[in-house]
C-alpha positions as CSV (number, residue, x, y, z in Angstrom):
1,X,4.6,6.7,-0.7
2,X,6.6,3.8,-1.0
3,X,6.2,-0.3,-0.8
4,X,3.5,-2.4,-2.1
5,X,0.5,0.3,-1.2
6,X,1.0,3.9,0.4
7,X,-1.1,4.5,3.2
8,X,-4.2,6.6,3.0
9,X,-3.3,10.2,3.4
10,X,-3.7,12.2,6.6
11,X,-6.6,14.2,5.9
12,X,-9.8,14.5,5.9
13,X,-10.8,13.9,2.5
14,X,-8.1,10.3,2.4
15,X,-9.9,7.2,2.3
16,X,-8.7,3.3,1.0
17,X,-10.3,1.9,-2.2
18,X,-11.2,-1.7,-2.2
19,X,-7.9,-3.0,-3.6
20,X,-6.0,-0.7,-1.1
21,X,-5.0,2.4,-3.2
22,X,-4.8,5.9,-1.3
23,X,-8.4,7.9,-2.5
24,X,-9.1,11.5,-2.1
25,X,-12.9,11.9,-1.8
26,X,-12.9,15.7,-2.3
27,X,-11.1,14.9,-5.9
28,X,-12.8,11.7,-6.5
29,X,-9.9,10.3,-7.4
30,X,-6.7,8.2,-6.3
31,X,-3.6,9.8,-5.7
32,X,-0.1,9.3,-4.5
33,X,-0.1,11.0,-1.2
34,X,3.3,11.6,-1.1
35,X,3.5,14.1,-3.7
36,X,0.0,15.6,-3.8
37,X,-1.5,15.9,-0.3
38,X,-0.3,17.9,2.5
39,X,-0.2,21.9,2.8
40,X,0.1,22.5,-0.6
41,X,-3.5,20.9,-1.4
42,X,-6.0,23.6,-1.1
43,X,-8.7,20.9,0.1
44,X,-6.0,19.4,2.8
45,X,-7.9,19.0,6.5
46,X,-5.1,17.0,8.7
47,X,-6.6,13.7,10.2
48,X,-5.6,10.3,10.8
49,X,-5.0,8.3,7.7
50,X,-8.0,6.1,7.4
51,X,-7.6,2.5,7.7
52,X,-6.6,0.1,5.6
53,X,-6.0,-3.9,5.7
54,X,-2.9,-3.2,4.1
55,X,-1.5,-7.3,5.2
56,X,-4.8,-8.6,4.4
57,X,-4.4,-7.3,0.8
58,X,-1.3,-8.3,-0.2
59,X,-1.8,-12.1,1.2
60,X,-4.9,-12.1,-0.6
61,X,-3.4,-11.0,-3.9
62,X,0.0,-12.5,-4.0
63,X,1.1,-16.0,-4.4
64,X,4.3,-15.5,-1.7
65,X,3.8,-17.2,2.0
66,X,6.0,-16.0,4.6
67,X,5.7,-19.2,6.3
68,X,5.4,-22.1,3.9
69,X,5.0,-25.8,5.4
70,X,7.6,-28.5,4.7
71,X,10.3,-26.9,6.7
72,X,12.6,-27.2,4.5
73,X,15.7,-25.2,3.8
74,X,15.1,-21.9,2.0
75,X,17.6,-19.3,0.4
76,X,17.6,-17.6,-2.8
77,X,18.6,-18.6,-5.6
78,X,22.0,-17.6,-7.5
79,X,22.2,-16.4,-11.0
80,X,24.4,-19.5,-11.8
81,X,21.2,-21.7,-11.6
82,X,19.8,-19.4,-15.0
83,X,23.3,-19.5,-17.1
């Protein structure tokens, strides 16, 4: 998976750990859905992905604010200001 946390995978066995990481319970372990669930796992039972407050997580755990107060202008800042 890609991005700040993969989704849960699509099977019966995928659940979310506290902090958001993709969890097989069959394995008792997390894994990286993208490369070890599917058809190829011999435990694989296609579901839904369970859910998972992926948002909720990331504000919670990250000092970035998508909508800081002040108004001000915003834009990134060059490599000039560093040299």
């Amino acid at each position: 998976g890609k991005g700040w946390r993969p989704e849960p995978p699509a099977c019966g066995h995928g659940e979310a750990t506290a902090d958001g990481r993709p969890r097989c319970a069959q394995f008792d372990r997390v894994v990286d859905p993208g490369r070890e669930c599917g058809s190829g796992c011999p435990a694989f039972e296609p579901a839904d992905p369970a859910a998972a407050d992926r948002e909720r997580l990331r504000d919670e755990r990250t000092a970035w604010v998508a909508d800081p107060e002040g108004g001000g202008p915003r834009r990134q800042s060059g490599l000039s200001r560093y040299l």
